[in-house]
KOLSERO-926887 format. One record per residue (C-alpha): residue in one letter; chain; x, y, z. Coordinates in pm, 1 decimal, decimal comma. Example, Ala and Ser with C-alpha at 12.3 -4.5 7.8 and 13.67 -1.06 7.14 Angstrom:
residues 2
[A A [1230,0 -450,0 780,0]]
[S A [1367,0 -106,0 714,0]]
This chain:
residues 491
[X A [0,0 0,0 0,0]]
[X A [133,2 371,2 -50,3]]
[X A [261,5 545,1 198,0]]
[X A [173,7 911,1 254,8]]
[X A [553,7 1037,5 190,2]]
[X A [505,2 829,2 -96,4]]
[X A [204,8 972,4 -245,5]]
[X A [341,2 1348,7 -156,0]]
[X A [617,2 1273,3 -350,5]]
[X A [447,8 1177,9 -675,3]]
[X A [209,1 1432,5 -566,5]]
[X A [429,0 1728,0 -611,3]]
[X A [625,6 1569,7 -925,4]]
[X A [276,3 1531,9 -1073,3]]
[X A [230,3 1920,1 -1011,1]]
[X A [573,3 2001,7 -1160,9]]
[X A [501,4 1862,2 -1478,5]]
[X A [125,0 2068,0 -1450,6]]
[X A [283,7 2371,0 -1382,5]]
[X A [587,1 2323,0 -1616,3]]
[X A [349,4 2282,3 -1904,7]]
[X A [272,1 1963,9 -1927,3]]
[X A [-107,2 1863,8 -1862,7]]
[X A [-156,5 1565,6 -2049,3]]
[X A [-184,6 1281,7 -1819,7]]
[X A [-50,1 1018,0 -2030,7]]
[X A [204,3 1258,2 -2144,2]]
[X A [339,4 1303,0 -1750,3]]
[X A [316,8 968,4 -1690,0]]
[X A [511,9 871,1 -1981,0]]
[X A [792,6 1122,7 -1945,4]]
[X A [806,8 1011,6 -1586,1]]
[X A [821,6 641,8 -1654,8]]
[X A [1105,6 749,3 -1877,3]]
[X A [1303,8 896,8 -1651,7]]
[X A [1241,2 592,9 -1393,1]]
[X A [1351,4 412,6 -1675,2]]
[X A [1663,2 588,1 -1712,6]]
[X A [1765,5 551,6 -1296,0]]
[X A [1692,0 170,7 -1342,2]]
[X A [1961,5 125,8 -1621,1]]
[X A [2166,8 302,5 -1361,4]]
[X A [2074,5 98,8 -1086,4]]
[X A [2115,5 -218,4 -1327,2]]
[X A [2488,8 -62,4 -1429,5]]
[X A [2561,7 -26,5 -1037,8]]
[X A [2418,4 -435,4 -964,8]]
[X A [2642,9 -551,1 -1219,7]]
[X A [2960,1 -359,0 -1118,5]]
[X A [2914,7 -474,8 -797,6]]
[X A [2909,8 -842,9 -855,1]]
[X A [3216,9 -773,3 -1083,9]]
[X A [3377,8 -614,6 -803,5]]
[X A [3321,6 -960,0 -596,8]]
[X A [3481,7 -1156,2 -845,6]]
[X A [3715,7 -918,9 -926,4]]
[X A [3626,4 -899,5 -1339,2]]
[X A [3473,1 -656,5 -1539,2]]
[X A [3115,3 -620,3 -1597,6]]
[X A [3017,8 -829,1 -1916,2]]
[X A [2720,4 -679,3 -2010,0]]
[X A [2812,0 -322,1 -1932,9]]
[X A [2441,5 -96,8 -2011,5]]
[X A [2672,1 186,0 -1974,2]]
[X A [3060,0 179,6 -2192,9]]
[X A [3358,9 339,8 -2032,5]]
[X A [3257,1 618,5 -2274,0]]
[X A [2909,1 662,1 -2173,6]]
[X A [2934,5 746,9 -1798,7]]
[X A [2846,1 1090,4 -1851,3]]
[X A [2499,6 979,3 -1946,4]]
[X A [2396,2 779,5 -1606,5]]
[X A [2164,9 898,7 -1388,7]]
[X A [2411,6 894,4 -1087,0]]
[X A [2629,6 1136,9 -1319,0]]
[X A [2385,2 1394,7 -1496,6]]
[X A [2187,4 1449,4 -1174,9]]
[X A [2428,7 1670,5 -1046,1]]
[X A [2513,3 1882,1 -1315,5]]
[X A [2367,1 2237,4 -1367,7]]
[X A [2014,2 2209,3 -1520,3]]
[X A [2116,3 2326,5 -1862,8]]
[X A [2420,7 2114,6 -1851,4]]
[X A [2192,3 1822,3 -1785,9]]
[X A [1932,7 1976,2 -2071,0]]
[X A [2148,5 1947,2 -2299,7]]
[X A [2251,8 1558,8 -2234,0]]
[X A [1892,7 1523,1 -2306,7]]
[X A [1889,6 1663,3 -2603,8]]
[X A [2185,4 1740,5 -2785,0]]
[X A [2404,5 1442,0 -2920,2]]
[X A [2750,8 1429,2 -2730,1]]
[X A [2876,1 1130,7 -2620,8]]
[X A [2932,4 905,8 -2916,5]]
[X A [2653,4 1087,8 -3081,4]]
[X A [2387,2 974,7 -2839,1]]
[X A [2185,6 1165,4 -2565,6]]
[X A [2075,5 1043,1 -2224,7]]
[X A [1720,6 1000,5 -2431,6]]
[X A [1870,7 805,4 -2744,6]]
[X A [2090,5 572,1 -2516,0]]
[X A [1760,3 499,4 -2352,3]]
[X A [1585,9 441,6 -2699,4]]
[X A [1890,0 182,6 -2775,5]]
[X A [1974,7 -27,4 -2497,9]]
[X A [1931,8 -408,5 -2582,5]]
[X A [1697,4 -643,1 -2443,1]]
[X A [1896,9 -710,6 -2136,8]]
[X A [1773,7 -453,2 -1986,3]]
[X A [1420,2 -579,1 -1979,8]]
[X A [1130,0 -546,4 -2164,4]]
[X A [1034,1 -187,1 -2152,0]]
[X A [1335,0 -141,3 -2362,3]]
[X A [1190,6 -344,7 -2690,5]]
[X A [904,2 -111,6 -2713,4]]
[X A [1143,8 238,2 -2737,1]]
[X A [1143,2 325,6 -3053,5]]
[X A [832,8 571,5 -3064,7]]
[X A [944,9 752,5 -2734,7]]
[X A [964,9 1132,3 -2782,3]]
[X A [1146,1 1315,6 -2472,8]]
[X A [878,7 1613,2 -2438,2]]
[X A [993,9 1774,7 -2143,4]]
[X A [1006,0 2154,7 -2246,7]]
[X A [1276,8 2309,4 -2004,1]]
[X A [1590,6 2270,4 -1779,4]]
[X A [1407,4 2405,4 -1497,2]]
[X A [1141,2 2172,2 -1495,6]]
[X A [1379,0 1840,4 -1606,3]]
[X A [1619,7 1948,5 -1326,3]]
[X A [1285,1 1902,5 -1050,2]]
[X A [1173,4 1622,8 -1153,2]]
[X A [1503,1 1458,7 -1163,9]]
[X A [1564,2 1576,6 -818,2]]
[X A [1254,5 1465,4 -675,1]]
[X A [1239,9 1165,1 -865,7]]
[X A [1627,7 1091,5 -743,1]]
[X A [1484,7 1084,4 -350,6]]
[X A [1201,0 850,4 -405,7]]
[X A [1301,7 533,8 -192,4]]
[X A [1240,4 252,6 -462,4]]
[X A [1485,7 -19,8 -290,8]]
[X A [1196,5 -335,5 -321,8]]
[X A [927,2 -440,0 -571,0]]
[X A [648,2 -323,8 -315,1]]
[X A [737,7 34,4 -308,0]]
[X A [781,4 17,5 -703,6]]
[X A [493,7 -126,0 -818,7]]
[X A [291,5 85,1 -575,5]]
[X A [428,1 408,9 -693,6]]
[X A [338,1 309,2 -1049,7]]
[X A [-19,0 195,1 -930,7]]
[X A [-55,6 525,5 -776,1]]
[X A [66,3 728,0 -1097,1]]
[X A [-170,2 529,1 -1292,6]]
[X A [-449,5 614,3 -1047,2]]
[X A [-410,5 981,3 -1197,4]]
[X A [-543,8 871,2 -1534,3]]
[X A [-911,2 1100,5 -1497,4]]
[X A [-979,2 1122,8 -1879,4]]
[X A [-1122,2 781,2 -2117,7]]
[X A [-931,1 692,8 -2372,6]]
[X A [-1054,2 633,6 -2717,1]]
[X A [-1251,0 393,9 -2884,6]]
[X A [-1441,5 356,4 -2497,3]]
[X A [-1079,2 214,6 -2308,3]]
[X A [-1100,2 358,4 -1986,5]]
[X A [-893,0 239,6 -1658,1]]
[X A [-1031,9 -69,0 -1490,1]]
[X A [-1081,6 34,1 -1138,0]]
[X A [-787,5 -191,7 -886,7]]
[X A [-1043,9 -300,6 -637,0]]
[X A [-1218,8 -473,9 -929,5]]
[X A [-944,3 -673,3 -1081,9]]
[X A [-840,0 -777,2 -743,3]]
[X A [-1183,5 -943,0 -710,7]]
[X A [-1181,4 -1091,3 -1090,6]]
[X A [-841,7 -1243,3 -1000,3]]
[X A [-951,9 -1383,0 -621,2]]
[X A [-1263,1 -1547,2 -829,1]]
[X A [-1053,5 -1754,2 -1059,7]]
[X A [-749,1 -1777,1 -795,2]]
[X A [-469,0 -1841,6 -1112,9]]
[X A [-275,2 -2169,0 -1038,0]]
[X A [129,3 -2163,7 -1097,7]]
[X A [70,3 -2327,2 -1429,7]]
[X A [-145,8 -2118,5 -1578,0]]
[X A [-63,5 -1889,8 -1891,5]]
[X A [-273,5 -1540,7 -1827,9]]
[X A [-374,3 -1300,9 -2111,7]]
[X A [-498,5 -974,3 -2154,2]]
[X A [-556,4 -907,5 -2559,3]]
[X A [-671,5 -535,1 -2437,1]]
[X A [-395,6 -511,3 -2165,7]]
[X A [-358,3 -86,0 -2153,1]]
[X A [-128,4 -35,4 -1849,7]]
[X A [-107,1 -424,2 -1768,9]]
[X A [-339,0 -379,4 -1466,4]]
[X A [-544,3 -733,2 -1535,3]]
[X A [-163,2 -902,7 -1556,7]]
[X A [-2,3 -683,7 -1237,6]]
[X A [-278,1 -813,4 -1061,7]]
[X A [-185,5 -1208,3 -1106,0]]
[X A [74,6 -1193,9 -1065,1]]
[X A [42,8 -1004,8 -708,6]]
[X A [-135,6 -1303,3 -605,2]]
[X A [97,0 -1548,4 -608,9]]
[X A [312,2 -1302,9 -360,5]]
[X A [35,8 -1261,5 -183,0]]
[X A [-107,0 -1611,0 -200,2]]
[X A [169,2 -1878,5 -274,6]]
[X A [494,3 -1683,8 -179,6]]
[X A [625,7 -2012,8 -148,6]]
[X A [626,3 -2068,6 -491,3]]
[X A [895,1 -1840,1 -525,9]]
[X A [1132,6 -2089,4 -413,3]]
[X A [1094,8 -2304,1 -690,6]]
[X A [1335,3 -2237,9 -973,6]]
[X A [1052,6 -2394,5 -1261,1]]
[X A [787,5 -2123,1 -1140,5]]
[X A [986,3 -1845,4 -1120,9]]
[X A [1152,5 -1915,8 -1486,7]]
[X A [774,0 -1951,0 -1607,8]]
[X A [650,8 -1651,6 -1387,8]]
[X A [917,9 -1443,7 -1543,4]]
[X A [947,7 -1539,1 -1906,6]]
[X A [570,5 -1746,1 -2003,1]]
[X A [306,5 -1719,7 -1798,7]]
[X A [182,8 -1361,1 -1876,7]]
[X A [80,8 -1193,6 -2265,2]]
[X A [-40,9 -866,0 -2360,7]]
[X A [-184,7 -728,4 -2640,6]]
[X A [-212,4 -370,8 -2702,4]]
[X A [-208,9 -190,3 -2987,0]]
[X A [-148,8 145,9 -2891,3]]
[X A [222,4 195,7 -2843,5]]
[X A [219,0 471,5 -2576,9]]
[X A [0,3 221,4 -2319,7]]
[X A [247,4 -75,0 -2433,4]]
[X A [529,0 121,9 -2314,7]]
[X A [300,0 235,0 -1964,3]]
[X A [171,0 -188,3 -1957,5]]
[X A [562,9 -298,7 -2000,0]]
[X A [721,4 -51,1 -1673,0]]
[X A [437,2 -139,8 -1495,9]]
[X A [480,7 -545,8 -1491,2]]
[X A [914,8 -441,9 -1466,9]]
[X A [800,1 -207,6 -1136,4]]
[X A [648,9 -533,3 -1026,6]]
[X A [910,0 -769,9 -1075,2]]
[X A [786,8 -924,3 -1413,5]]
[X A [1092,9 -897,5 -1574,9]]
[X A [991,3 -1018,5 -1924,8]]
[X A [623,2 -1116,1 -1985,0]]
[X A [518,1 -1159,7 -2355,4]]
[X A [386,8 -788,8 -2496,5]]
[X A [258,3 -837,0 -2875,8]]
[X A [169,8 -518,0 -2992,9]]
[X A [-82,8 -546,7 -3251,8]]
[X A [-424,2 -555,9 -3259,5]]
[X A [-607,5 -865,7 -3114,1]]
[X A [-880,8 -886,2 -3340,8]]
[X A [-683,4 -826,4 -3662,3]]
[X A [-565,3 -1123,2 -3946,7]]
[X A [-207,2 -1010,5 -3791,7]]
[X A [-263,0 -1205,6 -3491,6]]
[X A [-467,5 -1475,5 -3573,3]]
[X A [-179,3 -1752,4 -3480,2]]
[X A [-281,4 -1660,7 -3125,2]]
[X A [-500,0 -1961,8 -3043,1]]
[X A [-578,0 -2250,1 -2815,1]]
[X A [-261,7 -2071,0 -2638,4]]
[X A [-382,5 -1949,7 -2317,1]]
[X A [-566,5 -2097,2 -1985,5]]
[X A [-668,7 -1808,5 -1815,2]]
[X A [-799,4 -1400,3 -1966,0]]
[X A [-878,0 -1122,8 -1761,1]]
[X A [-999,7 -856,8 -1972,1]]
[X A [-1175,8 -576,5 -1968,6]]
[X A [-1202,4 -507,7 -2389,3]]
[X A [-1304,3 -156,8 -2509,0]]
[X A [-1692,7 -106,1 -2490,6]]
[X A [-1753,0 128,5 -2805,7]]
[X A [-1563,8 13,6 -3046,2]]
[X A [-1615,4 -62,8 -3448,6]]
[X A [-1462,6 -258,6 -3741,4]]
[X A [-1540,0 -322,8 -4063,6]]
[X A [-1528,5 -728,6 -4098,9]]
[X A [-1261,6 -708,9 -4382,9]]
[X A [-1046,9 -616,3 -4050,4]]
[X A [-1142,4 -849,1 -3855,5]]
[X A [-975,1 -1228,6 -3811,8]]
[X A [-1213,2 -1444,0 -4005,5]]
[X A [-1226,2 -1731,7 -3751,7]]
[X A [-1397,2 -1473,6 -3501,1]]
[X A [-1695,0 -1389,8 -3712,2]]
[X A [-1728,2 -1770,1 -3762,0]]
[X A [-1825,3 -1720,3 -3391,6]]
[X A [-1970,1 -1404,7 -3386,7]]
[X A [-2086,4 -1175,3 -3680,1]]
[X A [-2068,7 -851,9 -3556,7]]
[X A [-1896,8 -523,7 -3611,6]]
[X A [-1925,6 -448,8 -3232,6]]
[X A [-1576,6 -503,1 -3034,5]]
[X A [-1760,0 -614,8 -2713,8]]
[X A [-1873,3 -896,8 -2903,6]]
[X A [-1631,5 -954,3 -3147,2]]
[X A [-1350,3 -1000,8 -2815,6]]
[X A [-1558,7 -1245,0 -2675,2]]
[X A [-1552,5 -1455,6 -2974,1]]
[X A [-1174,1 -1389,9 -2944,6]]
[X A [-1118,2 -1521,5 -2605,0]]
[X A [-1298,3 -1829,2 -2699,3]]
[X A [-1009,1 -1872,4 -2993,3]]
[X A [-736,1 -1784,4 -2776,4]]
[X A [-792,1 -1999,7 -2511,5]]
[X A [-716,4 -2377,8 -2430,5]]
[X A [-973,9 -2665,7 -2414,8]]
[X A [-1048,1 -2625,4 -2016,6]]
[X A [-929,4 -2237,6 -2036,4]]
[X A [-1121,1 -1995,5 -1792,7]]
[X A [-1224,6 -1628,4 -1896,4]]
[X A [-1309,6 -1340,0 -1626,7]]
[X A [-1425,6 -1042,2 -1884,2]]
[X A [-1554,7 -738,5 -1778,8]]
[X A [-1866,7 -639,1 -2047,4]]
[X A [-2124,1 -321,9 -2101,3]]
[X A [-2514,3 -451,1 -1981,8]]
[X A [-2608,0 -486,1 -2335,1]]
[X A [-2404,8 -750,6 -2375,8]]
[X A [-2644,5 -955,3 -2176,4]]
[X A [-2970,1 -877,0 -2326,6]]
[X A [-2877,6 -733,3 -2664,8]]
[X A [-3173,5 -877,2 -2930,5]]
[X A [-2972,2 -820,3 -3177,3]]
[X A [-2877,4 -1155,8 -3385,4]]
[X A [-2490,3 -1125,0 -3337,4]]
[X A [-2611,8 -1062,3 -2952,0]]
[X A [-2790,1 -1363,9 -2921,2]]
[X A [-2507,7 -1565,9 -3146,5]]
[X A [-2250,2 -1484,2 -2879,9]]
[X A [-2440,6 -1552,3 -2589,7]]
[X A [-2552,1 -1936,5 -2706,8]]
[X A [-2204,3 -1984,1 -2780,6]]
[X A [-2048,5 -1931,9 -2493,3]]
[X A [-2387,6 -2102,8 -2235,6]]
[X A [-2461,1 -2367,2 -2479,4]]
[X A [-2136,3 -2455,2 -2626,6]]
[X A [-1929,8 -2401,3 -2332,1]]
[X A [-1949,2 -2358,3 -1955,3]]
[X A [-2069,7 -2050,9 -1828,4]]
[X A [-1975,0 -2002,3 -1452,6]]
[X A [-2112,3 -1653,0 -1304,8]]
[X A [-2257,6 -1301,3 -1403,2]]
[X A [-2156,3 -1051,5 -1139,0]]
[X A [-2396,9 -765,8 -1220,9]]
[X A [-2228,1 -424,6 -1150,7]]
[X A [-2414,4 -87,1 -1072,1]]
[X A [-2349,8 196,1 -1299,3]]
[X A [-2115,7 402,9 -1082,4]]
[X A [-1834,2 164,0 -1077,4]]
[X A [-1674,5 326,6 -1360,6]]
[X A [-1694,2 700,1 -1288,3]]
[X A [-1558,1 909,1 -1385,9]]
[X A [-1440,5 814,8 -1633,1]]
[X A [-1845,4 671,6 -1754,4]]
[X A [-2142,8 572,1 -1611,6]]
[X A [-2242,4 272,9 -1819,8]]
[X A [-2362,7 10,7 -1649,5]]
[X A [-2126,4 -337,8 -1649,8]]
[X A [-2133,1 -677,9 -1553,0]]
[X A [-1849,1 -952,7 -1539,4]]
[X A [-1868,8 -1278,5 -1702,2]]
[X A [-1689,6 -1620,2 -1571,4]]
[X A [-1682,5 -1868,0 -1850,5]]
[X A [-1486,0 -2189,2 -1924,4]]
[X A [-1404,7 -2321,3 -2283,1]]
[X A [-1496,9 -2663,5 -2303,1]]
[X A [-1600,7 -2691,8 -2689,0]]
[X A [-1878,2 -2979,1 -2570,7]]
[X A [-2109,5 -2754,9 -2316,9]]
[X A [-2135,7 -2811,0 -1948,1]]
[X A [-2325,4 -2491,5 -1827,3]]
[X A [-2587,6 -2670,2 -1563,1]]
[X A [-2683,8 -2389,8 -1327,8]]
[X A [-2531,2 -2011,0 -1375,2]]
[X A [-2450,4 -1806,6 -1024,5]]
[X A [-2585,5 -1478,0 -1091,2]]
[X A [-2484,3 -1181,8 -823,5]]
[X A [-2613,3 -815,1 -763,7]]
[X A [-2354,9 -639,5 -668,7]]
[X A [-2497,7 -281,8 -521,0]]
[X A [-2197,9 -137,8 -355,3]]
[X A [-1799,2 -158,2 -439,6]]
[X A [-1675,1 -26,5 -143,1]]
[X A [-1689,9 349,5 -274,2]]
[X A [-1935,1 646,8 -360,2]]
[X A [-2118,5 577,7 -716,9]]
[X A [-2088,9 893,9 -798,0]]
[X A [-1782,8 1105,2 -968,4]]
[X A [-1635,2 1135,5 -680,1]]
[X A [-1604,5 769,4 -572,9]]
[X A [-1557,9 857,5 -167,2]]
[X A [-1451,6 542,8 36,3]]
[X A [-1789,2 419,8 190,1]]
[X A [-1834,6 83,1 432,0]]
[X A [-2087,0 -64,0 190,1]]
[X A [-1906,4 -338,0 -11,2]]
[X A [-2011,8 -640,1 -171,1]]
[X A [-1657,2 -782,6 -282,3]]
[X A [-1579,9 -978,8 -21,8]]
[X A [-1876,0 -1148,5 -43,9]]
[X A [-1907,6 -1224,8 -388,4]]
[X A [-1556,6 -1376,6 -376,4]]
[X A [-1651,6 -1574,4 -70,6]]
[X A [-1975,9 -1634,3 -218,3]]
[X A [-1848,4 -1763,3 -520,9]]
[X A [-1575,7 -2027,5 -385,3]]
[X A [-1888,5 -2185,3 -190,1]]
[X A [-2143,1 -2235,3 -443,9]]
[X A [-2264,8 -2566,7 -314,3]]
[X A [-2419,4 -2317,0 -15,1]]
[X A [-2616,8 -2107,9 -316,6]]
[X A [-2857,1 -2417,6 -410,6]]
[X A [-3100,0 -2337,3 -167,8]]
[X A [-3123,1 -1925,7 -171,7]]
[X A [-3399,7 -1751,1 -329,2]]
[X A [-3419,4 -1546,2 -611,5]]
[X A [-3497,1 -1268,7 -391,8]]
[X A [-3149,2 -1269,6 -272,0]]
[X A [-2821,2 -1082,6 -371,3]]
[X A [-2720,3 -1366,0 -521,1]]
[X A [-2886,6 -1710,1 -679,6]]
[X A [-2854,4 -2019,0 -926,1]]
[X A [-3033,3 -1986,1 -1290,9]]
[X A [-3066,3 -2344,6 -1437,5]]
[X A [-2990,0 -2384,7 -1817,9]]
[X A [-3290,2 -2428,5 -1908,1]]
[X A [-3411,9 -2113,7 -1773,9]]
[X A [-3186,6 -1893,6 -1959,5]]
[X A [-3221,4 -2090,7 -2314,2]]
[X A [-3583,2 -2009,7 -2273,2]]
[X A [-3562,1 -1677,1 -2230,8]]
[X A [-3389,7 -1653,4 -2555,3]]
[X A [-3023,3 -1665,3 -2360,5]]
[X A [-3091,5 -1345,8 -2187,1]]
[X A [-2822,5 -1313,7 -1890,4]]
[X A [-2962,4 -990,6 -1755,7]]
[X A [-3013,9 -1040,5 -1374,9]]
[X A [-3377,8 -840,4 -1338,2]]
[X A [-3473,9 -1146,8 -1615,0]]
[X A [-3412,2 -1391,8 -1311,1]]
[X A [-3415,3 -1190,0 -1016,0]]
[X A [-3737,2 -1181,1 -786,5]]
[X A [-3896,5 -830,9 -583,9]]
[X A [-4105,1 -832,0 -320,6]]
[X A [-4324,8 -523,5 -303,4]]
[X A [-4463,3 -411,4 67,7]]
[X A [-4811,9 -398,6 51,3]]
[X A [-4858,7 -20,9 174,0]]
[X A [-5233,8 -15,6 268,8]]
[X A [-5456,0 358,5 215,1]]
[X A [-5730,8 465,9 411,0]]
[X A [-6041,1 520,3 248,3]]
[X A [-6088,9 815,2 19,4]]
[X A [-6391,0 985,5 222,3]]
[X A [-6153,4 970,8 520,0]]
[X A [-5841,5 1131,2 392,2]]
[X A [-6091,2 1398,9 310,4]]
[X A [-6279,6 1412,2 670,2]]
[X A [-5895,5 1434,5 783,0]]
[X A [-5815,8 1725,5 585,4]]
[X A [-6133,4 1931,1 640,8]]
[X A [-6006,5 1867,0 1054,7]]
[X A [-5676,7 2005,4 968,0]]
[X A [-5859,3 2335,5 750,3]]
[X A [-6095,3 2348,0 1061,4]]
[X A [-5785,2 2336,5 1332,9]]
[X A [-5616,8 2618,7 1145,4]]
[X A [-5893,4 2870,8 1089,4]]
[X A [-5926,6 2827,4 1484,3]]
[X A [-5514,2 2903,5 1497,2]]
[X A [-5562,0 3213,1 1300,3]]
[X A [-5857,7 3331,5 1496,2]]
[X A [-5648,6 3311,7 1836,8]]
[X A [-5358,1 3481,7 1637,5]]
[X A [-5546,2 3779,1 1532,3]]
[X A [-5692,3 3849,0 1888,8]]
[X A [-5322,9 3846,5 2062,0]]
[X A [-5196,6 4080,7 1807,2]]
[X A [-5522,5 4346,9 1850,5]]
């Protein structure tokens, strides 16, 4: 968890970069994970130097040459800020900057580094590089904790949607996707949306928080840091965010593809994975000729909601699980492609549990309503009974303000959910129930809870017209009386 000196510090870097011009918020964050970039090849160039000192060699895989010294961060941050400026932007030692040496160091370095090449350095003065450098140089970042919740916390300052309806997935409600399908140290976990790698961060924070024990074992941690975890984003500038993010959490060098999922460019992605969290963009459009054929096989539909859920079901594994995060329309659409997608996935595979969501959990960035869907791939059916859950409070305000309040459903629903032998008996009046198969494929595959869910109305009970009107002739008679008794003290 951040600390307060933590959060102050980010705080008043976040206000440098406001005041110094910069107002963007993917533009700060990316200049700042730049230059946190730039003190980790230092910090890398220091780890290395001292091993060689123990075994009295030289450093074989120097990120900095003899030549080059002038450009670490333990050597620029003291000079004069246009001094330093100018190693930022004018080519000087062997006809690189601190920015272009960045841009060029080799995979060793992790996998932020293979995703350089469109970097721009944007920062517009001295003044304002020589602050942030300075702030940035006292920010304790010794262990992964600290790192990865500094970079949560920057992330958290994201207040604007991106396009085509991407807009930051909300931590509290990953956490809960990921406790539902508790990933096992075999799995392989995509997200073909990823953004800033939030879905992927998050799994892998369970096993440290879960199975730290796994840790131990050589096999996991070469699969935890080199297979297990694949993103897909298409936009370079959140690839770049997604790929500091996992290195800030000690995934050294998951699998980023950056392309679009849905495109003919990645259609060799399949039967691959055994575990998606997603949360696809909402709003979305293609025209089919850019779409991979094999998903409109599924689904026909120009709609990305739909056409990513006919994606997952290609990506995955016989026996793969899905936790996707979908607008409400999604459940009750009428639309053919709607009701395609829907049959698919409850009467050709294994659908788990629809968690509905209220409307707020999303602000501000919207207010559409959302629900998330727990599927399995099986290829041969299986859905028997579906757990359906109203969720009516997340543990914050539903409004734009999103206030920490003591209403919250999560724990619940992830208890809930892991006990679903104890759901046979409850009543569809209740938060949550069981929908047999039957039920839904009569209702034309709707998955919309207020389709299943049962209200009990209080009978209120009205006196009698002619009363109500005795009653209020008493009242008109009571106050002419009041009046009366008024007038005479005031004579």
């Amino acid at each position: 968890m951040i600390t307060g000196e933590l959060k102050s510090q980010v705080d008043k870097i976040w206000e440098s970069f406001w005041t110094g011009g910069i107002s963007n918020p993917l533009t700060v964050i990316e200049q700042f994970t730049y230059l946190l970039f730039i003190r980790r090849l230092d910090e890398i160039q220091l780890l290395e130097e001292k091993k060689a000192a123990m075994i009295k060699k030289s450093v074989s895989n120097p990120v900095f040459t003899n030549d080059q010294l002038a450009l670490r961060w333990s050597s620029f941050k003291n000079l004069h800020p246009q001094a330093m400026y100018e190693l930022f932007t004018i080519p000087s030692v062997g006809g690189l900057t601190v920015f272009e040496h960045m841009k060029q160091v080799g995979s060793s370095s992790g996998v932020f580094s293979k995703y350089m090449s469109g970097a721009t350095f944007m920062i517009p003065t001295p003044r304002l590089l020589d602050q942030v450098v300075q702030m940035i140089d006292k920010i304790k970042m010794e262990d992964r904790d600290t790192k990865g919740d500094l970079y949560e916390y920057l992330l958290s300052k994201i207040a604007t949607a991106g396009t085509n309806g991407q807009f930051r997935t909300p931590r509290h409600i990953i956490k809960m996707m990921v406790d539902m399908v508790q990933p096992t140290k075999e799995d392989t976990i995509c997200d073909p949306s990823a953004g800033s790698a939030g879905f992927l961060v998050a799994a892998g924070e369970y096993f440290h928080e879960n199975h730290p024990e796994y840790f131990h074992e050589r096999s996991f941690r070469e699969h935890y840091n080199s297979n297990m975890f694949t993103g897909i984003e298409f936009d370079n500038t959140m690839l770049r965010i997604g790929a500091m993010n996992l290195q800030l959490h000690g995934i050294e060098n998951p699998n980023l593809i950056g392309k679009d999922a849905l495109s003919e460019s990645n259609a060799d992605v399949r039967d691959r994975f055994s575990l998606i969290l997603a949360n696809p963009p909402f709003k979305g459009s293609l025209d089919y000729d850019g779409v991979e054929s094999s998903i409109l096989k599924t689904v026909k539909s120009k709609k990305t909601e739909l056409l990513f859920l006919g994606l997952m079901l290609r990506m995955m594994k016989t026996g793969g699980r899905c936790a996707v995060i979908v607008p409400d329309g999604v459940l009750f659409g009428s639309s053919n492609a709607h009701k395609q997608i829907r049959q698919e996935i409850i009467a050709n595979h294994k659908l788990d549990a629809v968690i509905s969501m209220p409307s707020g959990v999303f602000k501000p960035y919207a207010g559409v309503s959302t629900a998330v869907l727990f599927f399995t791939k099986t290829g041969a059916g299986g859905t028997d009974k579906v757990w359906f859950y109203d969720m009516q409070a997340d543990g914050y305000t539903l409004d734009d303000k999103r206030s920490e309040t003591k209403d919250n459903d999560i724990q619940d629903i992830v208890t809930r959910y892991h006990n679903l032998a104890s759901e046979a008996d409850r009543k569809r009046t209740d938060k949550s129930f069981l929908v047999p198969f039957e039920d839904i494929k009569a209702n034309d595959w709707d998955l919309s809870i207020n389709r299943y869910k049962e209200v009990i109305y209080d009978e209120v009970t009205f006196e009698q017209p002619s009363v109500i009107i005795q009653d209020i002739k008493n009242l008109q008679e009571e106050n002419k009386k009041k009046l009366l008794i008024l007038e005479e003290l005031l004579k």
